[in-house]
MIGU-751509 format. One record per residue: y, z, x of N, C-alpha, C in turn; residue in three letters. Coordinates in steps of 0.02 Angstrom, whole numbers, plus 50000, padded with zeros to 5 digits. Example, Ala and Ser with C-alpha at 12.3 -4.5 7.8 and 13.67 -1.06 7.14 Angstrom:
% MIGU-751509
497165039050660497755039050615498355039050660ALA/498885035450642499475035750684500025039450645SER/
END
This chain:
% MIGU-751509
490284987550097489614985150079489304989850028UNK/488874986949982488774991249943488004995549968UNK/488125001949964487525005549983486935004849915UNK/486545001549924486195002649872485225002549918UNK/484735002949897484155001849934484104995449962UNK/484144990749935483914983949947484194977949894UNK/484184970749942484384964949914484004962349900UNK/483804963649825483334961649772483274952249768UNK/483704949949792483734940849783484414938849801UNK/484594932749814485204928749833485334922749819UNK/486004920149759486064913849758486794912749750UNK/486844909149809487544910249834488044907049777UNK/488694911749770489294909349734488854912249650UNK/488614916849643488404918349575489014923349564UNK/488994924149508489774926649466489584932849441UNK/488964933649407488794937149346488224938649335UNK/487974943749325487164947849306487144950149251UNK/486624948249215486454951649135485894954149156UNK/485494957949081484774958549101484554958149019UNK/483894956449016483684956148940483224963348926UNK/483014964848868482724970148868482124972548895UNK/481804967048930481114966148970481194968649029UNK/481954967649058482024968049105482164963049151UNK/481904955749117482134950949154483074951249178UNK/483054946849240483844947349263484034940349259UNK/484754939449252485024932549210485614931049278UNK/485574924049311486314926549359486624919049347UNK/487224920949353487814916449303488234912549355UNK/488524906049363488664903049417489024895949377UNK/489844896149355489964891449307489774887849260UNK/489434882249257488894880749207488224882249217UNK/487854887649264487514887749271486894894349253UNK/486374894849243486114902949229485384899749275UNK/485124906149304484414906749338484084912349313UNK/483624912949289483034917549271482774920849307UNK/482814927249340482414931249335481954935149326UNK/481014936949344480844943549349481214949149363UNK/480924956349370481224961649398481094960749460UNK/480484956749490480384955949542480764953849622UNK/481314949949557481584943249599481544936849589UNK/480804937149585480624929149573480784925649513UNK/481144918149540481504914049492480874911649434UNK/481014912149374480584909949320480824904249291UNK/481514901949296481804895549255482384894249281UNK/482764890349241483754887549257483814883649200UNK/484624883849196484924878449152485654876949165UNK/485614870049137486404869449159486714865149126UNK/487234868449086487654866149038487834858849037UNK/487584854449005487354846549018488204844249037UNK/488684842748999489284841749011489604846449064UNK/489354851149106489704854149153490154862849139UNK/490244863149064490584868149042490344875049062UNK/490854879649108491004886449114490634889949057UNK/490104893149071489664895649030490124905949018UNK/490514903548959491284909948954490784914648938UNK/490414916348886489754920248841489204917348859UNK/488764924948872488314922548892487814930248863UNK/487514928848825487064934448800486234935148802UNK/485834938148816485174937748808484824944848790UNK/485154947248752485114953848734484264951148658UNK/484434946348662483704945648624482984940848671UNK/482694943648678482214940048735481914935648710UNK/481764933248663481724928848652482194922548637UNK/482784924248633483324916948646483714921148707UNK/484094915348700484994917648739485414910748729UNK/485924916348708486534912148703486904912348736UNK/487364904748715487954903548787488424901748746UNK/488974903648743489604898848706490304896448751UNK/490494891948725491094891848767491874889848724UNK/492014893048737492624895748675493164887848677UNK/493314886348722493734880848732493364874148687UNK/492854874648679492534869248652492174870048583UNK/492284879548569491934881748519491364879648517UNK/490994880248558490344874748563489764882848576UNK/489234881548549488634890548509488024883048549UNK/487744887448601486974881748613486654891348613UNK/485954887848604485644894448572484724892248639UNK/484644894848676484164893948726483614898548714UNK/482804895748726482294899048701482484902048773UNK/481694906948800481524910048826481374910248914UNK/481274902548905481104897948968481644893348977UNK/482334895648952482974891748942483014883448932UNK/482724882948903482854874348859483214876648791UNK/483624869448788483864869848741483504872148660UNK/483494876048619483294881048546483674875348516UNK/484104877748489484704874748458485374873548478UNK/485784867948459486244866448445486164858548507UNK/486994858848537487484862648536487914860948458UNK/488104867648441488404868648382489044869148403UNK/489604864748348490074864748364490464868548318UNK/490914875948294490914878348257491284876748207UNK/492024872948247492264868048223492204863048148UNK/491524862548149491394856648096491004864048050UNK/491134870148045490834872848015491454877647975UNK/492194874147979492774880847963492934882947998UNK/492594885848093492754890448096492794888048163UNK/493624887648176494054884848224494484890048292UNK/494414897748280494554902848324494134908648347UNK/493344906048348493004912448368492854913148443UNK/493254919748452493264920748506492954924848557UNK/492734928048469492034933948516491444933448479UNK/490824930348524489954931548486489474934748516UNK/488974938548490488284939848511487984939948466UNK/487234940248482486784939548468486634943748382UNK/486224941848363486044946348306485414947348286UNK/484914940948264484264940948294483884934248294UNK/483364933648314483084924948322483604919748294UNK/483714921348220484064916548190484954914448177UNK/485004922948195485654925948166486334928048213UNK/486794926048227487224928848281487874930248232UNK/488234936548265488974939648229489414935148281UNK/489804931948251490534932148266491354936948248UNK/491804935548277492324936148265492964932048276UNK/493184930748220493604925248203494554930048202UNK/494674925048259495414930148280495874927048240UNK/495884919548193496244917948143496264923048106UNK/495724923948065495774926748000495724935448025UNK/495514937948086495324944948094494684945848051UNK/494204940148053493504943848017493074943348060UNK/492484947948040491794947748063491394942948002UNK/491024940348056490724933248001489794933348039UNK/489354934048008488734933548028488654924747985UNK/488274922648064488044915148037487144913048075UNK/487094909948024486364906348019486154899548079UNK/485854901148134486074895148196485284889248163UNK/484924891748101484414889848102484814884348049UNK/485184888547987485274884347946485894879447925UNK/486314882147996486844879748041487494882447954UNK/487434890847942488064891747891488044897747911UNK/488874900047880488784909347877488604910447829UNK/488254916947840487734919547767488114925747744UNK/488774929347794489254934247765489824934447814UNK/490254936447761490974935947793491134942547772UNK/491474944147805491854950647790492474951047783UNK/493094957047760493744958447740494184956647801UNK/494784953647806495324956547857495304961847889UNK/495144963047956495014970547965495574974047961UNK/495974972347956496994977147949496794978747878UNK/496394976547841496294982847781495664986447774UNK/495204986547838494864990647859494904998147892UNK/495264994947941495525001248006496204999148028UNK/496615001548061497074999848101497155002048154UNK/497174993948204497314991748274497984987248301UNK/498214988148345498654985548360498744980348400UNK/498064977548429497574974348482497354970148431UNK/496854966548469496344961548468496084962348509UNK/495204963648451494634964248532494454959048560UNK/494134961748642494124959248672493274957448691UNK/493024960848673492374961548657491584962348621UNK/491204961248593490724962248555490204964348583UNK/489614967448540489174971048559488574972048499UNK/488154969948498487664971048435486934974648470UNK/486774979148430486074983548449486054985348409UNK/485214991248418484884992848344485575000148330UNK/485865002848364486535007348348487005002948307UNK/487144997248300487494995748259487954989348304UNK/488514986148266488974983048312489484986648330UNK/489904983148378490494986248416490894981848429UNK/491554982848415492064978448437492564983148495UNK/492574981748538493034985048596493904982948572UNK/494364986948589495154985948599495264987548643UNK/495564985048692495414989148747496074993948765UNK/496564993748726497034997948719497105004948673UNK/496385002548615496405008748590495745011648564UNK/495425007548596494705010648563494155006648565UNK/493495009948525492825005548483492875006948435UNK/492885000048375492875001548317491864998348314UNK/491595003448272490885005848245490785001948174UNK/490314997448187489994995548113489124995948099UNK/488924997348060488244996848054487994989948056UNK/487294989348068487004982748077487184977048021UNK/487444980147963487584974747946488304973347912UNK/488664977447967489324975547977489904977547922UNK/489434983247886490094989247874490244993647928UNK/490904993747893491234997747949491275006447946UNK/491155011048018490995016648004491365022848049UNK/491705020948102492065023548135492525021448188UNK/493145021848212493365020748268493345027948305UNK/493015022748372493085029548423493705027948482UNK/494055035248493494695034248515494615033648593UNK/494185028748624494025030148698494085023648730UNK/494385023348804494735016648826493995017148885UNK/494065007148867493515003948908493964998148922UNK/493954996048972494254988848979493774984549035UNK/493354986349069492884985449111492374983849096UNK/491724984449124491024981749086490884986649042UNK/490364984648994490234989048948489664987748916UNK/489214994448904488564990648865488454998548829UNK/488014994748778487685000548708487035001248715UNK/486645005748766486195007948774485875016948771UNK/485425014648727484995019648696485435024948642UNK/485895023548625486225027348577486995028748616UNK/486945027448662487805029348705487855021448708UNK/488705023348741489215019248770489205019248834UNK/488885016648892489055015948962489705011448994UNK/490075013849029490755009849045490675011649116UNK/491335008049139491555009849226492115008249225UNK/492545013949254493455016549241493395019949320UNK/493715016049365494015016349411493435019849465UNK/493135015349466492385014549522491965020149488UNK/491815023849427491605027049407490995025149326UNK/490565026449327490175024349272489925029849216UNK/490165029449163490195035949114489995035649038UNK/489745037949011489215036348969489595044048896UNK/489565039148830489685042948766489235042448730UNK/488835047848718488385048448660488575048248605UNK/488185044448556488415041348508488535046948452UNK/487835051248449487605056148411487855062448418UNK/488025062848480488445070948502488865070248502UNK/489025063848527489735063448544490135066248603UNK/489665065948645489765070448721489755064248769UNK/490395065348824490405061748865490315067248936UNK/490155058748982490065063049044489955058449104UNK/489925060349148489835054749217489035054349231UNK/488805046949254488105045949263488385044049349UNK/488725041649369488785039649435489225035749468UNK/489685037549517490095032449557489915023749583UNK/490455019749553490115013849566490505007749623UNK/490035007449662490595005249712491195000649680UNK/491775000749720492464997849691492344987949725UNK/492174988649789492084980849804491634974949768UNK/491234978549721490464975049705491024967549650UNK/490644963549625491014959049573490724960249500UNK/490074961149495489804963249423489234969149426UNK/488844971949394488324976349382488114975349301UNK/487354976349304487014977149248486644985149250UNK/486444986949201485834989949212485504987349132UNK/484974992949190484154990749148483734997049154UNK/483494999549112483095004649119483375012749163UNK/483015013949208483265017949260483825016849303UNK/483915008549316484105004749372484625000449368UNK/485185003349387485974998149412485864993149444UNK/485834988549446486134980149480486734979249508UNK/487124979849557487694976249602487624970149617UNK/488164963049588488204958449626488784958949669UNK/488394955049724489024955049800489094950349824UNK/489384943649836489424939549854488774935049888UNK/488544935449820488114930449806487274934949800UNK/487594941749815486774945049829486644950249787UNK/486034952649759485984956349711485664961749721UNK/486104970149746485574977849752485374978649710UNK/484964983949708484824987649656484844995549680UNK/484885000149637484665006449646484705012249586UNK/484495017149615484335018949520485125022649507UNK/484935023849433485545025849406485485034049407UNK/
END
């Protein structure tokens, strides 16, 4: 069981916890998402009209959130109070037939990555085009992988390998470092570090020092965790602790 203070809310068979920068909490349930206060209390829902496994799921901008689902290449873009914003966009009818990794970028703007070609591609959900494409990354850096992950904040983007690294781009997607450090687990870019969890353990790389170090043991049974602020999130079959970090 996970020791944490208390079971902040419960909705049974939930998969997955995000949080937005407000603090609101996001909980994920096949085609499904529920809204959160910090409180607990439910503020909204949505549910993927055709039924589709909601694969991406981002709300790292509080004012939208996005959902994609890769099998269908299908980008729906949700205001605040989760109704449909835009789309559903099919990327498909736009060129771009293998993207397999997206987030957010801002109101208008979300980065992809396209595992055909190996590019990073920023596109327009307002004016439904990409507004930049970038090089093959094999004549950028060299990896031996394909990431598995994305990550956009005011630090810049991030593409995870999870065999050999983070490769580092600035916000607007030059490229500026690979860092040689294995994540294959959750992962988020908060306040200038890298927070991960490697074998029930949660450990954090400053971006700027470049100093790593342990923030805290994380139970091994739990199914997902967020944090937010001070405060870790455990989901547990179906129920959500909290306690600080």
């Amino acid at each position: 069981m996970v020791e944490a203070q208390e079971v902040l809310l419960e909705w049974k068979g939930a998969e997955r916890v995000q949080h937005d920068i407000l603090g609101n909490i996001y909980l994920i349930r096949g085609p499904e998402i529920r809204k959160y206060n910090s409180n607990g209390m439910e503020l909204s829902s949505y549910s993927n009209p055709i039924g589709n496994r909601i694969e991406v799921f981002d709300p790292s901008i509080s004012t939208t959130v996005l959902t994609y689902h890769r099998a269908f290449q299908e980008l729906i873009i949700l205001d605040n109070t989760l109704n449909t914003l835009y789309g559903p966009l099919y990327l498909i009818e736009f060129g771009l037939s293998d993207v397999t990794l997206i987030h957010s970028s801002d109101e208008q703007h979300v980065w992809m990555y396209e595992r055909a070609t190996n590019q990073l591609i920023r596109f327009n959900v307002v004016q439904k085009q990409m507004v930049w494409k970038g090089p093959n990354l094999d004549q950028v850096f060299q990896a031996s992988g394909e990431p598995d992950l994305m990550i956009h904040t005011i630090s810049g983007l991030f593409l995870r390998y999870p065999s050999e690294g983070i490769a580092q781009f600035d916000i607007y997607g030059n490229f500026l470092r690979f860092i040689p450090m294995l994540s294959e687990n959750k992962m988020f870019v908060i306040n200038g570090a890298i927070i991960w969890d490697t074998m029930g353990e949660i450990r954090s790389y400053t971006l700027k020092s470049l100093a790593e170090g342990s923030l805290r043991r994380c139970p091994e049974e739990i199914e997902d965790f967020s944090i937010s602020g001070r405060y870790i999130y455990y989901l547990q079959d179906g129920k959500l602790f909290w306690d600080r970090l």
